[in-house]
C-alpha positions as a printed Julia matrix, in Angstrom:
322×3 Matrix{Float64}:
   0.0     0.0    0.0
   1.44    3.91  -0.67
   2.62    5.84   2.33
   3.69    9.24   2.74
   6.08   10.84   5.16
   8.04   13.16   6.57
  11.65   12.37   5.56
  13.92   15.32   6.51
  12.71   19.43   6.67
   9.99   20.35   4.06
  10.56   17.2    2.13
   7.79   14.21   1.78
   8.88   10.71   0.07
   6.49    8.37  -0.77
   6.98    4.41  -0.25
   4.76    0.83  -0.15
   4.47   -0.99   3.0
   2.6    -4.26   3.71
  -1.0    -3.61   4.11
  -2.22   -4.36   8.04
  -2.91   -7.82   8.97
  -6.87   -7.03  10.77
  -6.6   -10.04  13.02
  -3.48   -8.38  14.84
  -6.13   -4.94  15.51
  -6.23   -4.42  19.53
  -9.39   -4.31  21.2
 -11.25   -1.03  20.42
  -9.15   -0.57  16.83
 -10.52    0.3   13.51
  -8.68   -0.49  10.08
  -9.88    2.41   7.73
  -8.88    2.85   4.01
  -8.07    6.33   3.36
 -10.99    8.75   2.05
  -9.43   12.35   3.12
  -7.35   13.96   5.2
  -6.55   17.94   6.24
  -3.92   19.77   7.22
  -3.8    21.13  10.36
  -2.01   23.96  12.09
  -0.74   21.41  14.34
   1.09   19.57  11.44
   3.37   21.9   10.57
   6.34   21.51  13.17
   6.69   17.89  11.95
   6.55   19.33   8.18
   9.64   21.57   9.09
  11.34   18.55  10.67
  10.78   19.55  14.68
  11.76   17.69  17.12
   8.2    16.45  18.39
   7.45   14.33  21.48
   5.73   10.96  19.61
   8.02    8.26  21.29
   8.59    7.25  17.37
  10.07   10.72  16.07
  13.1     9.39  16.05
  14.91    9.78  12.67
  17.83   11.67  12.41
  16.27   14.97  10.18
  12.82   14.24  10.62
  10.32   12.03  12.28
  10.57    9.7   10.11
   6.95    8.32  11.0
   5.41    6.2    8.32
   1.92    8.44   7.66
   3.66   11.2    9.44
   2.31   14.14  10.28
  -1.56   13.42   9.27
  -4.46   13.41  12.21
  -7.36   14.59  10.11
  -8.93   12.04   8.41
 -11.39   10.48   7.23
 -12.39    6.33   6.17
 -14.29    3.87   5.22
 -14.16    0.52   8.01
 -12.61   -2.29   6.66
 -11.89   -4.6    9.85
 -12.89   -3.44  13.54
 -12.26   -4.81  16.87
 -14.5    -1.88  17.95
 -18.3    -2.65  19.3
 -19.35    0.89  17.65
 -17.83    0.52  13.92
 -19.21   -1.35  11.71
 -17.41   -3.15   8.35
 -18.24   -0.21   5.49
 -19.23    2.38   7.38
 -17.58    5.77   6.48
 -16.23    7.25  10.08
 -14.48   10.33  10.75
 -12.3    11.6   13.18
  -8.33   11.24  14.41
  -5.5     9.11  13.29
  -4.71    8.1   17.04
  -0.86    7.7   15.89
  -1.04   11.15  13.78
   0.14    8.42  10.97
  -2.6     9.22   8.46
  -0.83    9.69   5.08
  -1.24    6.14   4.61
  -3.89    3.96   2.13
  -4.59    2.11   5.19
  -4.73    3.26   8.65
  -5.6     1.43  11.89
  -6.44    4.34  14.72
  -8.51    4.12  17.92
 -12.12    3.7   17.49
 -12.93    5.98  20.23
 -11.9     8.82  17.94
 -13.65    8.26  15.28
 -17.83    8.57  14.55
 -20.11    8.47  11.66
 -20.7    11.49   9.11
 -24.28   12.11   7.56
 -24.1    10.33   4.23
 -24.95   13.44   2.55
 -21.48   14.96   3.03
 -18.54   14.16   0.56
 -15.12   12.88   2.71
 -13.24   16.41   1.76
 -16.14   18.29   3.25
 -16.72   15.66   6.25
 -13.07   15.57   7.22
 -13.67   18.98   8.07
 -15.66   17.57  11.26
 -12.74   16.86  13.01
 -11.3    20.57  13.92
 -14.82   21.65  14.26
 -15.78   19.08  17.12
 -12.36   20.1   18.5
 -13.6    23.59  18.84
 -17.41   22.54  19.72
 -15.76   20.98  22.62
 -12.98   24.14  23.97
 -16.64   26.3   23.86
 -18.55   23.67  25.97
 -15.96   24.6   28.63
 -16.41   28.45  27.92
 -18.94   30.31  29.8
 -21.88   31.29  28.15
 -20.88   33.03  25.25
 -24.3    34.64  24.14
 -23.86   39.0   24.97
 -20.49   38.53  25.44
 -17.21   40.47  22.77
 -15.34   37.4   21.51
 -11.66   38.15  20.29
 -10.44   34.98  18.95
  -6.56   35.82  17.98
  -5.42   34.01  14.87
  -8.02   33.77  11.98
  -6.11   30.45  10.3
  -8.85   27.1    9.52
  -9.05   26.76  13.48
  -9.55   30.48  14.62
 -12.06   31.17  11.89
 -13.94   27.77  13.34
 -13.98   29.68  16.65
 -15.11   32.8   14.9
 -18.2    30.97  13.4
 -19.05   28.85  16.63
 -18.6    31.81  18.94
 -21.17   34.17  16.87
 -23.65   30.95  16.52
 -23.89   30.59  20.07
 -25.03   34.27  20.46
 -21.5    36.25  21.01
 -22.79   40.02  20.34
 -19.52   40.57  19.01
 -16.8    38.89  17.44
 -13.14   40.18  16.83
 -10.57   38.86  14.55
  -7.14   39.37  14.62
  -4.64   38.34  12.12
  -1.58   39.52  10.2
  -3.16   38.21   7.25
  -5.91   40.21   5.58
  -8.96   38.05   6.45
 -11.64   40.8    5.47
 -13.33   38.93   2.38
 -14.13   35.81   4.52
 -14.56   37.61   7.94
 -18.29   37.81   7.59
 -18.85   34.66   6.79
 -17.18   33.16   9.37
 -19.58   35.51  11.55
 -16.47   37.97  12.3
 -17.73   41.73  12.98
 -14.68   43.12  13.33
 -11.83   41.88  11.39
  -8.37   43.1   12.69
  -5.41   42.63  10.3
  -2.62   43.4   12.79
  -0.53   41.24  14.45
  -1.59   40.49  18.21
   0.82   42.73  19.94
  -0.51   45.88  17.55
  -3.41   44.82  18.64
  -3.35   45.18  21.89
  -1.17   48.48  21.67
  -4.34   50.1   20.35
  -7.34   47.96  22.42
  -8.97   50.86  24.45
  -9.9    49.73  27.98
 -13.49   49.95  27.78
 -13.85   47.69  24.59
 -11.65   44.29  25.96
 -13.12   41.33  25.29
 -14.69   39.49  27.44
 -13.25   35.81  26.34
 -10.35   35.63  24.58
  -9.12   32.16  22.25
  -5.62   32.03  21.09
  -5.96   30.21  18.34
  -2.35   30.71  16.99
   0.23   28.05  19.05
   3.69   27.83  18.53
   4.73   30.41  20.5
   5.04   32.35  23.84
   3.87   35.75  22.7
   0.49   35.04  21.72
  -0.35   33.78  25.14
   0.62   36.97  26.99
  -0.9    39.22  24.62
  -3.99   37.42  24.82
  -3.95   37.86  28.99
  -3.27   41.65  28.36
  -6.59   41.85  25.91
  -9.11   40.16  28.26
 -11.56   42.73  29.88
 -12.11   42.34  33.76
 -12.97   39.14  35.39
 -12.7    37.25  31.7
 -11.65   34.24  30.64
  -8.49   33.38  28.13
  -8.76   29.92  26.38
  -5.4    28.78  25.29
  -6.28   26.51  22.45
  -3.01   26.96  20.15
  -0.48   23.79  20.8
   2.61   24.53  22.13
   6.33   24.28  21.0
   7.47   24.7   24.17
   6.68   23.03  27.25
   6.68   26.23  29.94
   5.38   29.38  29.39
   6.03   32.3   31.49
   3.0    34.97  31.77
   1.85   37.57  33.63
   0.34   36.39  37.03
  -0.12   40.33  37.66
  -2.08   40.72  35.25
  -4.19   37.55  35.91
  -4.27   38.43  39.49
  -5.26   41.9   38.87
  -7.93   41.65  36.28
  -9.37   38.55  38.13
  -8.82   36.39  35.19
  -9.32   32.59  34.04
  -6.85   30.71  31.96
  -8.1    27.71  30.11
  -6.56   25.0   28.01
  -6.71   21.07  27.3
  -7.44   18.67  24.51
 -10.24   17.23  23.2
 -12.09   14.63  25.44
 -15.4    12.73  24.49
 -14.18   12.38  20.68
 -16.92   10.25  19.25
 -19.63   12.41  21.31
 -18.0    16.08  20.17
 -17.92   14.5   16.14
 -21.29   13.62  16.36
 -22.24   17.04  17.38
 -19.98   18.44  14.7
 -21.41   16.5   12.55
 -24.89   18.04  13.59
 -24.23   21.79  13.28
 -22.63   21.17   9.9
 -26.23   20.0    9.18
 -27.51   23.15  11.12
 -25.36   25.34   9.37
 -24.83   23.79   5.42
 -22.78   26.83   4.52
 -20.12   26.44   6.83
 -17.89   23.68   5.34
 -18.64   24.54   1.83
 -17.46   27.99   2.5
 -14.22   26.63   4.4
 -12.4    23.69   2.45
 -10.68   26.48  -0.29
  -8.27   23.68  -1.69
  -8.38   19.99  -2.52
  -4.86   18.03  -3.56
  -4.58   14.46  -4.8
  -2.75   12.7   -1.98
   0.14   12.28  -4.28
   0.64   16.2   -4.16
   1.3    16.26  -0.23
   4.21   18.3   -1.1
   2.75   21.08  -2.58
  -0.65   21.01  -0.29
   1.7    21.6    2.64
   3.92   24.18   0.74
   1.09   25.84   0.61
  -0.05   25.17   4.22
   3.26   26.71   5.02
   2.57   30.07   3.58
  -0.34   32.1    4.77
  -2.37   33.49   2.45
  -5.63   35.19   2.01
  -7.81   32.94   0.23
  -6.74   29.73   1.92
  -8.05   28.23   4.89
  -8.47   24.6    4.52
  -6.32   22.28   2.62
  -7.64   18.77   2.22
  -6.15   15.51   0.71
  -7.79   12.9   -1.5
  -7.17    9.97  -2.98
């Protein structure tokens, strides 16, 4: 079977393995054949070779991780050892190993669900960052009155965007480097800011903080404290970015003086959170239409993360198909 990966900085080789043997699948595995995949934000460090903390990323200029650096996919079930997936149902959700570059991929069951037959895989692997943020909101306060600044307006900060306005933010703030203005609206962003965070903040008058603020950027330190410095009194920052490194310093005298809360974590509940993802899509039909901008045959990895790699105005997501 073809594989892709990750064989030294910015460069992608493609080789055959064996295909999975389904009687070795653990309890609660799934054997999928490839359908789609997307890029994510997250992906990127193991595109430019980093140094990542899989106990497999190992090779000597890059990971070297067979299917490596994919998460977002989707597949059809081929074999399962899982009581919830069925032989030819189409499932989507996470490649457990972030190994999904790969005509055949066995992942954990419990992170993967059904899609609504009416989507096509490039549109339905677009569930996967969306029940991600469907789940970071659940542990929001009530967002509905409240100014949202989400800062970073990439595929996952314009999800935020979108979900924060839907559940009844009376404002919604953008900020990015990149000039988002032709999409903001869409994405149910009132006030698109193309500056980068720090500018931001440098000209955020006090009476018009926001009263949650999502980081939606990773990858960095700055972001973090510049998102603590936005929030208005007694309001909450959700660190959703992933980091690089693994301490950050910030400002407890801010947090301490503005009486603020500082959230993070991943994604728990993963079959749950893609079946509600699964349901707003429904809810809202013009969302993933409006967001997958660019579809690559697998065999073009190279070039669909080239382009990941550089922002640019009219992308947002990148998807991969066989």
């Amino acid at each position: 079977m073809w594989c892709h990966r990750v064989i030294a900085p910015y460069t992608f080789e493609k080789i055959e393995l064996p295909e999975p043997d389904p009687a070795t699948l653990d309890p609660g595995q799934v054997l999928l054949k490839f359908a789609a995949a997307a890029i994510c934000g997250s992906d990127m460090p193991g595109f430019r070779g980093t140094q990542g903390k899989l106990p497999a990323d190992t090779g000597p200029c890059a990971a070297d991780i067979d299917g490596f650096p994919i998460h977002e996919i989707v597949g059809e079930v081929i074999a399962s050892a899982h009581p919830e997936h069925q032989v030819g149902t189409m499932v989507v959700g996470w490649a457990s190993a972030f190994d999904g570059l790969k005509e055949q991929v066995v992942s954990d069951g419990e992170g993967l669900a059904r899609y609504h037959p009416a989507l096509s895989p490039e549109q339905a692997v677009a569930l996967q960052p969306l029940a991600c943020v469907l789940y970071a909101v659940e542990q929001l306060p009530p967002l509905a009155g409240k100014h949202v600044a989400v800062i970073g307006q990439g595929s996952i900060g314009l999800l935020f965007s979108y979900v924060a306005k839907a559940a009844g933010a009376a404002r919604v703030t953008g900020v990015d480097p990149v000039d988002r203005s032709a999409v903001a609206a869409n994405f149910g962003v009132d006030n698109a800011v193309r500056a980068t965070s720090d500018r931001w903040i440098a000209h955020l008058d006090a009476w018009d903080k926001p009263d949650i603020v999502i980081e939606a950027v990773g990858h960095q330190v700055a972001t973090l404290t510049h998102a603590i410095e936005a929030a208005a009194w007694r309001g909450t920052v959700f660190y959703f970015g992933v980091p690089d490194d693994d301490c950050y310093p910030i400002s407890m005298r801010a947090m301490l003086r503005s009486n603020l809360t500082l959230m993070s974590g991943v994604t728990l509940d993963r079959r749950r959170v893609l079946a509600a993802a699964d349901a707003f899509a429904r809810e809202h039909p013009q969302l993933l239409p409006a967001y997958v901008t660019h579809t690559f045959p697998v065999d073009e990895v190279q070039q669909a993360f080239e382009l990941a790699a550089r922002p640019t105005p009219g992308r947002i997501k990148i998807v991969l198909v066989p």
